[in-house]
C-alpha positions as CSV (number, residue, x, y, z in Angstrom):
1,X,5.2,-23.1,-11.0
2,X,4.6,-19.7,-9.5
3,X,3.2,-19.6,-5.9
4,X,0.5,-17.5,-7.8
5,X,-0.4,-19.3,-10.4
6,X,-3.7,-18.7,-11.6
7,X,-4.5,-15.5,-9.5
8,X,-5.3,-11.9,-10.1
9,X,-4.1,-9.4,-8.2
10,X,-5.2,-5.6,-7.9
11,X,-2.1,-3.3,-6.3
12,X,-3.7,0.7,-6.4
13,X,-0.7,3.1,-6.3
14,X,1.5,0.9,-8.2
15,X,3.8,3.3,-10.5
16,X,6.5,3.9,-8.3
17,X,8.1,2.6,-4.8
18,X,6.5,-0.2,-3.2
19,X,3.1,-0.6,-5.3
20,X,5.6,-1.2,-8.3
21,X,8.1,-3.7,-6.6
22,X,4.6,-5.8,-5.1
23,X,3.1,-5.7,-8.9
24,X,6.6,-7.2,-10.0
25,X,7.0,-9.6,-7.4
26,X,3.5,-10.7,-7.5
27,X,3.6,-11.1,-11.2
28,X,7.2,-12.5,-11.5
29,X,5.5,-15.4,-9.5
30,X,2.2,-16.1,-11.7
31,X,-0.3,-13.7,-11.2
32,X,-2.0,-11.4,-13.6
33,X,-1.1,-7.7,-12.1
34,X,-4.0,-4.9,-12.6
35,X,-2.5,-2.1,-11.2
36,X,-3.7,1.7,-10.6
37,X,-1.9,5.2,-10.4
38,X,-3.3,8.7,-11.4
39,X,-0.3,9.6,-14.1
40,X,-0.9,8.1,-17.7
41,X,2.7,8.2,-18.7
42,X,4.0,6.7,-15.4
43,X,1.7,3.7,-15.5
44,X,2.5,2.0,-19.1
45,X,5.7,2.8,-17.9
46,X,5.2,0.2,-14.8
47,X,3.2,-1.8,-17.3
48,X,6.0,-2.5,-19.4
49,X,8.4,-3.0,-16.4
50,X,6.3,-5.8,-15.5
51,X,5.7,-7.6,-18.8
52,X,2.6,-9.5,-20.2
53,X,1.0,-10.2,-17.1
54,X,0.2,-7.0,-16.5
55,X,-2.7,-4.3,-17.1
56,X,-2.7,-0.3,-15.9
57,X,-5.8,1.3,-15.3
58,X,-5.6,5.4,-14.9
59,X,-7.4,5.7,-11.5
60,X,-6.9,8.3,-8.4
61,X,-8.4,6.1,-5.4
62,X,-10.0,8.8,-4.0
63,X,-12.4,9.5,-7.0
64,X,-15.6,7.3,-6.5
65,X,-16.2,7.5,-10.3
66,X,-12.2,6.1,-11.4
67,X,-13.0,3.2,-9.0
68,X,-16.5,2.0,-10.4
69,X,-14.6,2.0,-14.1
70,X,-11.7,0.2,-12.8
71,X,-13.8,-2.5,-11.4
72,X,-16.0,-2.5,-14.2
73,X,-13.1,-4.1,-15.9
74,X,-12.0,-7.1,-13.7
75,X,-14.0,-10.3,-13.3
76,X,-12.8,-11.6,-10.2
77,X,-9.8,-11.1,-7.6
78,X,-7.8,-13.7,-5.5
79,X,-6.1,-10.6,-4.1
80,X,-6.4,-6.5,-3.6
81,X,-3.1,-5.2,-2.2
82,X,-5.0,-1.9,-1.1
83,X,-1.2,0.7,-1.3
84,X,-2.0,3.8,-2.9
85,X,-1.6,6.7,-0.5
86,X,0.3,9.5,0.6
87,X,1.5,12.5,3.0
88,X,2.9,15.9,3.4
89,X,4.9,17.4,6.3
90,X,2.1,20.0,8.5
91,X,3.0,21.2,12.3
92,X,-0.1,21.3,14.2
93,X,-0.8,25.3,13.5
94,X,0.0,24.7,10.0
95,X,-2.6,22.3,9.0
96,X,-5.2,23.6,6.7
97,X,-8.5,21.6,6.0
98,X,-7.4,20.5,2.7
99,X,-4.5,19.3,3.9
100,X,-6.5,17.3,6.6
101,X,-9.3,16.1,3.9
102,X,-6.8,15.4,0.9
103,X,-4.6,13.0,3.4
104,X,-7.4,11.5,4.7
105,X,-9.6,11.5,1.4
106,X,-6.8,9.2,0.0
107,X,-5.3,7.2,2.8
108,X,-8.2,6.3,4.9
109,X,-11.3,6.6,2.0
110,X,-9.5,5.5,-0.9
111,X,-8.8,2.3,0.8
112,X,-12.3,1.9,1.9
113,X,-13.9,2.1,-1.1
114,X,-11.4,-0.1,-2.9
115,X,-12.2,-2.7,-0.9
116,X,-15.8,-2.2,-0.5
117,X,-16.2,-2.1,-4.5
118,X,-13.7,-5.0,-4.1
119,X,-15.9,-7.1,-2.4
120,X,-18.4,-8.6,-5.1
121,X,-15.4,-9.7,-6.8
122,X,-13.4,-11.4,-4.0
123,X,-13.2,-15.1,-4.0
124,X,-13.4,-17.6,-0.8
125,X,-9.8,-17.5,0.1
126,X,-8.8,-14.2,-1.0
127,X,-6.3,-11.7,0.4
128,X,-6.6,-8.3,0.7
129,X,-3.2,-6.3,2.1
130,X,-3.4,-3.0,3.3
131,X,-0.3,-0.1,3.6
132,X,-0.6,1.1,6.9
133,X,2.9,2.2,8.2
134,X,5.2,1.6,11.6
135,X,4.0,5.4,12.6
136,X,0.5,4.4,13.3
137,X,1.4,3.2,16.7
138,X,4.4,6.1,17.3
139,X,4.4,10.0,17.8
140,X,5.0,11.9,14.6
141,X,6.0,15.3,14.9
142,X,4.8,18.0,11.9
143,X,2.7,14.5,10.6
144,X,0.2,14.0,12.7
145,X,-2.2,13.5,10.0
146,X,-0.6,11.4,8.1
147,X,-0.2,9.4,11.1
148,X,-3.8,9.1,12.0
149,X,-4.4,8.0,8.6
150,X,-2.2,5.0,9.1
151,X,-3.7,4.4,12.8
152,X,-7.0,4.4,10.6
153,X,-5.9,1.5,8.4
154,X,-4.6,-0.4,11.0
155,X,-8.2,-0.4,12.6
156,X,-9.7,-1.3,9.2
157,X,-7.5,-3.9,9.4
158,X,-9.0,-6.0,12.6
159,X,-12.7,-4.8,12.3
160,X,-12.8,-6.1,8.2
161,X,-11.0,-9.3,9.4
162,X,-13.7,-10.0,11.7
163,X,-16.4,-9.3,9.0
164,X,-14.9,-10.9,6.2
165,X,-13.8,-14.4,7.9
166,X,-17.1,-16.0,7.0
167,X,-16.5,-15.2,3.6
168,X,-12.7,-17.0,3.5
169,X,-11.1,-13.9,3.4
170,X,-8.0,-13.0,5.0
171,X,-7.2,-8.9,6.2
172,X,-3.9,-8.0,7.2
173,X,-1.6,-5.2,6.8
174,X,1.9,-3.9,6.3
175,X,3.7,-1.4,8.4
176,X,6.4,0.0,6.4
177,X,9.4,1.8,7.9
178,X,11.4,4.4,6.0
179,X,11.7,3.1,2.6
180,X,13.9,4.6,0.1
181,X,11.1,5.2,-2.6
182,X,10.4,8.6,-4.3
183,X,7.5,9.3,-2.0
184,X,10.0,9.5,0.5
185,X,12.2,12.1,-1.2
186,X,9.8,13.8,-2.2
187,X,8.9,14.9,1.5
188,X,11.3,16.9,1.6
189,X,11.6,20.6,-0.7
190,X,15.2,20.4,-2.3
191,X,17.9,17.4,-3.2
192,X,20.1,18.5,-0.2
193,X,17.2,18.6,2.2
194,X,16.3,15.2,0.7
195,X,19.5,13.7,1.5
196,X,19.7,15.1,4.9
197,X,16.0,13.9,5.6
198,X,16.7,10.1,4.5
199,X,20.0,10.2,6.0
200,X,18.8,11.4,9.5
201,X,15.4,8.9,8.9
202,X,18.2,6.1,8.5
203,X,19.9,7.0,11.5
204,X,16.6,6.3,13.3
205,X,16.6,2.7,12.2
206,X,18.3,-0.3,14.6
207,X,19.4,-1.7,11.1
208,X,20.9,1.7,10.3
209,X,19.7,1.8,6.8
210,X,16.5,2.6,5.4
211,X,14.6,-0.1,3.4
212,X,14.1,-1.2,0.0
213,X,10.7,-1.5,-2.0
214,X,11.7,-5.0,-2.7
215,X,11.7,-5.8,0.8
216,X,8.2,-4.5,1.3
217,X,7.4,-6.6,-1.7
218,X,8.6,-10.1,-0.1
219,X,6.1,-9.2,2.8
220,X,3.2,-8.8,0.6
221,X,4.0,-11.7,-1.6
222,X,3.9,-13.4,1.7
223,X,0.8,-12.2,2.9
224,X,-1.0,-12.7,-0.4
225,X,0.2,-16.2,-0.5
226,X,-1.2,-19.6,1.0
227,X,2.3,-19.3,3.0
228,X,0.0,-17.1,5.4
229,X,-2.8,-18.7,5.5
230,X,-3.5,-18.9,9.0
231,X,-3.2,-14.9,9.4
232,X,-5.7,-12.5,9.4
233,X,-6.2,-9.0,11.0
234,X,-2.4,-9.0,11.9
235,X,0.2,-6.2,10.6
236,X,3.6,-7.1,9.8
237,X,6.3,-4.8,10.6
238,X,8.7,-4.4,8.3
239,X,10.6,-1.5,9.4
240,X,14.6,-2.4,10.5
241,X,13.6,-2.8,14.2
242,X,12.4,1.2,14.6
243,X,9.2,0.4,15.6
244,X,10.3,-2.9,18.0
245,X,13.5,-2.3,19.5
């Protein structure tokens, strides 16, 4: 018996790093896994990491049109794990509008609009999870945007709690730290710059390491469980001690 038996799960941004870790943790422990990422190839790759429990839809977040079809194709949903997102390095004097409206287009809209095309489909009891990140309460230098996505979702986070408590259903969030994931990497231009970028984030951490997907994953199979059933509006740091000590 899987402490998910019986549920379906959406996790958005799912082909790589921490959306693929939740989908397999999720589905390792009963529920049926529709996950979501923009790259054909990459996503029945995930699929078939996962097994028979789960189903890829091709969807960019950010595109009103890919989120009406992928809901048109679910029934109902015990849980939306809302993760897709992203960033890019940009000093104040360097940030150019689409910079500013791509970042905020995906982070901040494309969870909005999942969730609110969620909503018909949610059952009394349901979880939804966002990815905010341990930056949304911190100074970022050159990713200020980024940033204020993440203080975005964090505020999503309390004022849909409030809102959707009548309803049974739960809002919280996870505030990742640096996580060694391809996203990450891929911050930086070159392999040696990579190295030297996750080796210096590292440093940064009390735990002196940077986390795992995994580790995310554990958090969210938490949060989508009954196991936190009194929680809602909360974000759970899960971050090595950067953000706390």
């Amino acid at each position: 018996m899987g402490q998910l038996d019986g549920k379906t799960a959406l996790i958005t941004g799912a082909t790589s790093g921490i959306g693929l870790a939740a989908a397999r943790r999720l589905a390792a422990e009963g529920a049926k896994v529709v996950i979501t990422g923009r790259r054909q190839e990459a996503l029945d790759e995930a699929v078939a990491s996962i097994g028979d429990n789960a189903t890829g839809v091709r969807a960019d977040v950010a595109n009103l049109d890919d989120l009406d079809r992928l809901f048109a194709g679910i029934e109902q949903l015990d849980i939306v794990f809302a993760n897709a997102g992203g960033g890019e390095f940009g000093a104040l004097p360097d940030v150019t509008w689409e910079h500013y409206a791509s970042t905020f287009n995906t982070n901040v809209g494309g969870t909005l609009f999942t969730v609110q095309k969620a909503l018909p489909l949610l059952k009394p009891g349901a979880s939804v999870i966002l990815t905010s990140s341990n930056i949304d309460t911190k100074g970022a230098a050159s990713f200020s945007v980024y940033a204020a996505t993440k203080a975005a979702l964090r505020s999503f986070t309390r004022s849909w709690a409030a809102e959707l408590v009548g309803r049974g259903i739960r809002v919280n969030s996870i505030a990742p730290g640096p996580i060694e994931t391809p996203g990450l990497s891929g911050l930086a231009g070159d392999p040696s710059a990579a190295e030297a970028l996750l080796k210096g984030l590292a440093a940064g951490v009390p735990m002196q390491r940077l986390g795992r997907p995994e580790e995310i994953a554990d958090a969210v199979l938490f949060l989508a469980s009954d196991s936190s059933s009194y929680m809602t509006g909360a974000e759970i740091y899960v971050d090595g001690g950067a953000s706390q000590v």
